[in-house]
C-alpha positions as CSV (number, residue, x, y, z in Angstrom):
1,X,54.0,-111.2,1.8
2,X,52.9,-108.4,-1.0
3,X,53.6,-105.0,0.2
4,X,50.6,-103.2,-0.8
5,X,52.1,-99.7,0.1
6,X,54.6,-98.1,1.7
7,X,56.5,-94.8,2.6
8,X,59.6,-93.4,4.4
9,X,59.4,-90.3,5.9
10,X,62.2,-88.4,8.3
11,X,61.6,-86.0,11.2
12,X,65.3,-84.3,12.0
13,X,65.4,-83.3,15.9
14,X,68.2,-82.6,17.5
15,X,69.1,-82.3,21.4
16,X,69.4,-78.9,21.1
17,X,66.0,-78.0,21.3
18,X,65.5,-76.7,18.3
19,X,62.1,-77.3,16.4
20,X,61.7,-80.5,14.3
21,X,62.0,-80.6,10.9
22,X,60.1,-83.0,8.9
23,X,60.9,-83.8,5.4
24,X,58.3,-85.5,3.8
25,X,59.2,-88.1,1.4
26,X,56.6,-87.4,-1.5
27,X,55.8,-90.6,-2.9
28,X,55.6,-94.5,-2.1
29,X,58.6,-96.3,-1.9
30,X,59.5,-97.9,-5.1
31,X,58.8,-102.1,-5.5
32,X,62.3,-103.1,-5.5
33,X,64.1,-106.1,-4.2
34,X,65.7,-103.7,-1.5
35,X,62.4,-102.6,-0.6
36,X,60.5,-106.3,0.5
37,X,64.0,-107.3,2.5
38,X,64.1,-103.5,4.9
39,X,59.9,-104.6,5.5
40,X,60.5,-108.5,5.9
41,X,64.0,-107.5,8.0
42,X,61.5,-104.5,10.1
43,X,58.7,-107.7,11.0
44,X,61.4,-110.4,12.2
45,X,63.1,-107.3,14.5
46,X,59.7,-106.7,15.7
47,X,58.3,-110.1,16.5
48,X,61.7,-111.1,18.2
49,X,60.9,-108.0,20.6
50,X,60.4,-108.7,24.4
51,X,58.1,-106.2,26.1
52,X,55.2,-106.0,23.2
53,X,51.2,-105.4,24.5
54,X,48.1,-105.5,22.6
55,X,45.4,-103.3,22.7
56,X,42.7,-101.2,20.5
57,X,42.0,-97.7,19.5
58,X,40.6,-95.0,21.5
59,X,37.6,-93.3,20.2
60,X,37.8,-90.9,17.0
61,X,39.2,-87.1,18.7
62,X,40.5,-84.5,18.1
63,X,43.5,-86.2,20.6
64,X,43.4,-89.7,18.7
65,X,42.7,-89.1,15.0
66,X,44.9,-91.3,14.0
67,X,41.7,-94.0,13.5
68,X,40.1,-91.7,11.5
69,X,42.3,-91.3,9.0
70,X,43.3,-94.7,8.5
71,X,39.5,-95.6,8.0
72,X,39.5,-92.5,5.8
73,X,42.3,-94.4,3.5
74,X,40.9,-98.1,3.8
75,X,37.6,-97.0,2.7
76,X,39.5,-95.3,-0.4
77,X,38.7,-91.8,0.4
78,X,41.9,-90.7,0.8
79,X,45.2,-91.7,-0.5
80,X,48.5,-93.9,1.3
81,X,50.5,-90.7,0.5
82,X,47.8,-88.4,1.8
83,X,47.0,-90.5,4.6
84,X,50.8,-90.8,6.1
85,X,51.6,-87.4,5.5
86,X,48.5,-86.3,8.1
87,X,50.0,-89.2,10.6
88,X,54.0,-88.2,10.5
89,X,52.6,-84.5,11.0
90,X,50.7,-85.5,14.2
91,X,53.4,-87.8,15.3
92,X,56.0,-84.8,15.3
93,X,53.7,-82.8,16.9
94,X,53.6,-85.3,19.5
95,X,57.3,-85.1,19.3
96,X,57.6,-82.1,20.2
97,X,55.5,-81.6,22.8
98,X,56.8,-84.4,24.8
99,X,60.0,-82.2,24.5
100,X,61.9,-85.4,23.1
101,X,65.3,-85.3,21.4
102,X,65.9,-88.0,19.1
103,X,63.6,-88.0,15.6
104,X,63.9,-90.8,13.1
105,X,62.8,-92.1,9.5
106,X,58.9,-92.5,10.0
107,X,58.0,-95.9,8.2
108,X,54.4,-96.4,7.2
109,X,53.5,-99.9,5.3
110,X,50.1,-101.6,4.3
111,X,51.1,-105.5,3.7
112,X,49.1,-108.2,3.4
113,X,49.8,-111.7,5.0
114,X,47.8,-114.7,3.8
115,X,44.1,-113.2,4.2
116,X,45.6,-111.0,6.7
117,X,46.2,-107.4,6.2
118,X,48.6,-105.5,8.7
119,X,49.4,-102.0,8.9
120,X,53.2,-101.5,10.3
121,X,54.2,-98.1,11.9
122,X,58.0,-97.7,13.1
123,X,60.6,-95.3,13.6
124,X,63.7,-96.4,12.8
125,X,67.2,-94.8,13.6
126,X,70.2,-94.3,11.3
127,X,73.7,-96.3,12.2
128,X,77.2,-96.4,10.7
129,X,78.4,-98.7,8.8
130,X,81.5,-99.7,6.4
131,X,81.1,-101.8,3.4
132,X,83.9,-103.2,1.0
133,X,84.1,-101.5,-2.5
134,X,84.8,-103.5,-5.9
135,X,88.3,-102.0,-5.6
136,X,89.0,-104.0,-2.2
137,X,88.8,-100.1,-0.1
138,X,86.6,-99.5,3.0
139,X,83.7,-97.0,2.8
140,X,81.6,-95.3,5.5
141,X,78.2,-95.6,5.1
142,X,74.9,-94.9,7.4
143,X,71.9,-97.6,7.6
144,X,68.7,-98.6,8.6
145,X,69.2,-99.8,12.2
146,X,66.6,-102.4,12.2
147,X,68.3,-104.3,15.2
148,X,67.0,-101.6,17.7
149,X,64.0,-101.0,16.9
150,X,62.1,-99.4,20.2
151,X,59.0,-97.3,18.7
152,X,56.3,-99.3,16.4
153,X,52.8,-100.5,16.5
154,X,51.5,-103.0,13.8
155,X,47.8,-103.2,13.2
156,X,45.5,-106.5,12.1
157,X,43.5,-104.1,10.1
158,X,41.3,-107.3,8.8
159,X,40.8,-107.7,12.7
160,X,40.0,-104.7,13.2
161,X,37.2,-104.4,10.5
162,X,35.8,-107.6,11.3
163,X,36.1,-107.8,14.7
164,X,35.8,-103.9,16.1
165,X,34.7,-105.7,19.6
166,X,38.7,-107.2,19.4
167,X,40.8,-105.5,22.3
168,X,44.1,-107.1,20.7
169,X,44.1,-106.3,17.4
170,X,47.0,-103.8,17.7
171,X,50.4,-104.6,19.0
172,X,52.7,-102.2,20.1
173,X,56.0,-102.1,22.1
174,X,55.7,-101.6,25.1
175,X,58.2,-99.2,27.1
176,X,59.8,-100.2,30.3
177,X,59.0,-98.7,33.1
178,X,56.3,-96.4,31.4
179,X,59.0,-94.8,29.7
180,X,57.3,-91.1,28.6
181,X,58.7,-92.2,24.5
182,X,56.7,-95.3,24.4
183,X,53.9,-93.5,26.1
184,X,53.7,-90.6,23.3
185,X,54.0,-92.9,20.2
186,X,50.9,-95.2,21.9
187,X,48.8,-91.9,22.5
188,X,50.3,-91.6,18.4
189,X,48.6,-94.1,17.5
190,X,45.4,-93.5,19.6
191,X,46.0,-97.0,21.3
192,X,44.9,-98.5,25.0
193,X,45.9,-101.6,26.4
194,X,43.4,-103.7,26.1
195,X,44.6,-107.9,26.8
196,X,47.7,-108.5,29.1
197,X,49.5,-110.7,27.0
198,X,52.1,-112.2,30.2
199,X,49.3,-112.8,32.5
200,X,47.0,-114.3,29.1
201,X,50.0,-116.7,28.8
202,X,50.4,-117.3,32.4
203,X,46.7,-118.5,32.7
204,X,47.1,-120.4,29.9
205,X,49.4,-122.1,31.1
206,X,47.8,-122.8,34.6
207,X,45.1,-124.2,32.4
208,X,47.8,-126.8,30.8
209,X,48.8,-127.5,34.1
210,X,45.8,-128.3,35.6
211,X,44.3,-130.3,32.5
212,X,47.6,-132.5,32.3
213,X,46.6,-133.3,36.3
214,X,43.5,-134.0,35.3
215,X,44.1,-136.4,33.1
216,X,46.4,-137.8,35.0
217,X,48.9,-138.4,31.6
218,X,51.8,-140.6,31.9
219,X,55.3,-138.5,32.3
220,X,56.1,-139.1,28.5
221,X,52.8,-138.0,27.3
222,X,53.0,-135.0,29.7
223,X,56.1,-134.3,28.1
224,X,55.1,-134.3,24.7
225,X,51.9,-132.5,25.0
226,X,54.4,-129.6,26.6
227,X,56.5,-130.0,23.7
228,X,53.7,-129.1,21.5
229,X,52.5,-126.4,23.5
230,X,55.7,-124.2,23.4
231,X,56.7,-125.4,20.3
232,X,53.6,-123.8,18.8
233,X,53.7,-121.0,21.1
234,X,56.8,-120.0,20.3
235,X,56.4,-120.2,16.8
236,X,53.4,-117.7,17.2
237,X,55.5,-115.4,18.3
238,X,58.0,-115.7,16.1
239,X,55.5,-114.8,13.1
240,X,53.7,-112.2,15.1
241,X,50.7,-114.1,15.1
242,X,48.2,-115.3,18.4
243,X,47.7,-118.5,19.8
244,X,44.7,-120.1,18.5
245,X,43.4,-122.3,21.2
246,X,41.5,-124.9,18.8
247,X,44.5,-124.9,16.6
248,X,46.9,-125.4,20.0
249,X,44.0,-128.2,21.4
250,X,44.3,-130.4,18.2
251,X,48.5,-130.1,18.6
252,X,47.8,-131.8,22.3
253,X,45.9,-134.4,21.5
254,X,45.0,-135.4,18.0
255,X,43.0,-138.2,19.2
256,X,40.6,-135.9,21.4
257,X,41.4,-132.6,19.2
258,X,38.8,-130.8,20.8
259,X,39.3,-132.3,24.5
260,X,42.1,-129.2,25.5
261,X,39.6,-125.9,24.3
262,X,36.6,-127.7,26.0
263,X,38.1,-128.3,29.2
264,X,39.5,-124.4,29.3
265,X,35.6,-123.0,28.1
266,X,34.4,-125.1,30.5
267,X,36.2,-124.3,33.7
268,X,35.7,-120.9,32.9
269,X,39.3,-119.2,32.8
270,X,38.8,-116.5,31.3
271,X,40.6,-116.7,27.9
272,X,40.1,-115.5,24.7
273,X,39.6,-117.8,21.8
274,X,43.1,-115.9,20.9
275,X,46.1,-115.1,23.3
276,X,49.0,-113.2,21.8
277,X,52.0,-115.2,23.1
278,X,54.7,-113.7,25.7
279,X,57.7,-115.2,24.9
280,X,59.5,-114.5,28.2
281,X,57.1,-116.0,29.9
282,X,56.8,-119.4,28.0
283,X,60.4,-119.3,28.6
284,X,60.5,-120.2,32.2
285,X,57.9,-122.7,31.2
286,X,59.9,-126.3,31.2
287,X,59.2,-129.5,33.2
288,X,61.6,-131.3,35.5
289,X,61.6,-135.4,35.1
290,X,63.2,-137.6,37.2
291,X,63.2,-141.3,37.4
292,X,65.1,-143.8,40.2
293,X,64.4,-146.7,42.0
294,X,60.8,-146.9,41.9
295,X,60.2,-143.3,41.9
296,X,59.3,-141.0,39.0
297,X,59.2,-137.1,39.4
298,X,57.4,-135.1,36.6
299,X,56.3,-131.8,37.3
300,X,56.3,-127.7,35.3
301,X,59.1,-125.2,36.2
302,X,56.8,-122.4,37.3
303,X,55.5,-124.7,40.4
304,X,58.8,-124.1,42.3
305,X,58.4,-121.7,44.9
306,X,54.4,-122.4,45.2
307,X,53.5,-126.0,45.3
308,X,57.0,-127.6,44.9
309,X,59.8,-125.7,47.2
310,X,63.8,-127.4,46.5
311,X,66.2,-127.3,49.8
312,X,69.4,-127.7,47.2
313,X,71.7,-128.6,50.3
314,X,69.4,-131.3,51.5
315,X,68.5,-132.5,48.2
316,X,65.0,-133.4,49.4
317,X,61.8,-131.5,47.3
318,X,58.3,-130.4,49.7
319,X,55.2,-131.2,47.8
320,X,51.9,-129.2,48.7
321,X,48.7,-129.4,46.8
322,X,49.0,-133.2,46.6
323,X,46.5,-134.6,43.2
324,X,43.3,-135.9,45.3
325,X,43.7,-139.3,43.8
326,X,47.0,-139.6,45.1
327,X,46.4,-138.3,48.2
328,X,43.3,-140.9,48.7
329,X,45.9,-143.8,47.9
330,X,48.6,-142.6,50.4
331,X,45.3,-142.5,52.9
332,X,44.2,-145.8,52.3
333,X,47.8,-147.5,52.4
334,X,48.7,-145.8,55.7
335,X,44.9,-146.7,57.5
C-alpha cells in the first residue's frame, strides 16, 4: 500500500471557548517505517468501525469547496501541502462555528491500493501512555489514539474520476443519532448520503434468500453457499472494499458462476453492481439446521419473527409463506 502523500496537522480547542488555534504542520510527513504502520493501523481502525455510510460530494460552493480543491491537487495545479492547508483551515472553521470543544491532529493521506487510489481524512485524538525505558523505568508518554477513532471520511478518488455518476464512492462515519460532530465534518467534506449501506445488505440478502428457495438447494449446499456469502462479505468489510456481485455470484456457485447476479438483474431488486457491506447486519445473518426422525429444518436467522415465529416453551416453530412446491405436495397428499 504506497503512501503517496501525507500530512499531520493539529487544531488546539479547548472547552473553554476560546478560539482554535491551528498549527500547521509545514511539510509532508517523512517516509519512515513509523509513518506506513500509524496509516496501515488508521485503515484497520476504520474498516472495523460500525456505523459507516457512503455517499458523494455536493456540488462545488462556496459551502462545500472541499471538491474543488482536491480536483485542484489531482489535476496537479496545486500542491498536497497547499491543498491540506486550505482543507484543515475550512475544517476549523467549521469547528468553530459548530461551537465544538474538542480539536485534534488533522490527518490528510493520498495512498494507493492495487489500482485503487484513496484519499483518507481523520481526526485523531491524543492518549497517555507509559512505555518501558532501556534502563527497566516507566515513562509517561501521549499517542496517537487510533482505537477511537470517531471523525474520518476516505475517498475512492479512482471512483470518483471514473465513475462521477457513483453515489458510494466516499465513506464516512456515520454519527449516532445525527450527532451535530459527525454532521459538521460530513458538511467538511462536502458529502451526502447517497446508498444506504444496512438496507443494500438487507436486500441483498433477501435476494440470497429467495434464490436459495428457488433453487430449491439441499440443506448442505444451502449452507455452503451462506458460508461463502458472509465469508466474502465480511472480508469486504474488513479491507474497506464493496461487494462485487459477479465476484460474490462465482463464490456461490462455480459451476453456474453467473447463475446468482442474473437472477438478482433479473428480478429487478434494485442493487448496485457494488454494495458496501454492513457488518452488523451480516451479523444477524446465520441459518438454523435441524435434522430428526425424518424431518430436516433449514432456514436464515433473519426469518424469525416474519415467516418463522418460535414458542420457546412449547418447543413447536409456525411456518408462513410455505415454498409453493411444498405447499402443492402437502395438497395433493391430504386430497
Amino acid at each position: 500500500m504506497p503512501v503517496l502523500h501525507s500530512i499531520i496537522h493539529k487544531i488546539d480547542k479547548k472547552p473553554d471557548g476560546s478560539p482554535a488555534v491551528l498549527h500547521y504542520s509545514g511539510a509532508e510527513l517523512v517516509e519512515s517505517q513509523a509513518r506506513d504502520e500509524l496509516i496501515n493501523q488508521f485503515n484497520e481502525s476504520y474498516n472495523a468501525k460500525a456505523g459507516k455510510a457512503w455517499g458523494f460530494f455536493h456540488a462545488e460552493s462556496g459551502a462545500f469547496p472541499f471538491s474543488g480543491w482536491l480536483s485542484k491537487y489531482l489535476a496537479g495545479n496545486d500542491g498536497f501541502v497547499s491543498f491540506s492547508d486550505n482543507a484543515v483551515e475550512h475544517l476549523t472553521k467549521l469547528m468553530e462555528e459548530s461551537n465544538l470543544s474538542v480539536g485534534g491532529n488533522a490527518l490528510f493521506c493520498h495512498y494507493r491500493q492495487g489500482m485503487t487510489d484513496y484519499l483518507i481524512i481523520g481526526l485523531m485524538q491524543e492518549t497517555e501512555a507509559v512505555v518501558m525505558t532501556d534502563v527497566l523505568t516507566l515513562r509517561p508518554v501521549r499517542r496517537l489514539d487510533l482505537d477511537h477513532i470517531h471523525l474520518a471520511a476516505r475517498i475512492n478518488l479512482s471512483e470518483w474520476k471514473s465513475n462521477p455518476a457513483s453515489r458510494q464512492y466516499i465513506s464516512f462515519i456515520k454519527g449516532k443519532n445525527g450527532r451535530k460532530a459527525s454532521d459538521y465534518f460530513r458538511d467538511f467534506i462536502g458529502c451526502q448520503e447517497g446508498v444506504d449501506g444496512p438496507g443494500e445488505t438487507r436486500t441483498l440478502l433477501k435476494a440470497f434468500s429467495d434464490f436459495v428457495e428457488r433453487e430449491d438447494l439441499g440443506e448442505e449446499s444451502a449452507r455452503e453457499k451462506t458460508h461463502a456469502l458472509v465469508s466474502y462479505s465480511m472480508a469486504q468489510s474488513k479491507i474497506g472494499e464493496p461487494i462485487t456481485l459477479d465476484e460474490l455470484s462465482e463464490l456461490i456457485d462455480e459451476d453456474q458462476p453467473k447463475a446468482f447476479a442474473d437472477f438478482i438483474r433479473n428480478k429487478d431488486y434494485g442493487l448496485s453492481p457494488t454494495i458496501p457491506a454492513d457488518k452488523k447486519t451480516l451479523n444477524k445473518f446465520r441459518r438454523f439446521t435441524g435434522r430428526a426422525e425424518g424431518l430436516s429444518i433449514s432456514f436464515e436467522q433473519h426469518l424469525l419473527g416474519s415467516k418463522i415465529e418460535f414458542d420457546a416453551d412449547g418447543g413447536t416453530l409456525m411456518l408462513r409463506g410455505l415454498p409453493t412446491q411444498l405447499t402443492d405436495q402437502l395438497k395433493r397428499a391430504a386430497a
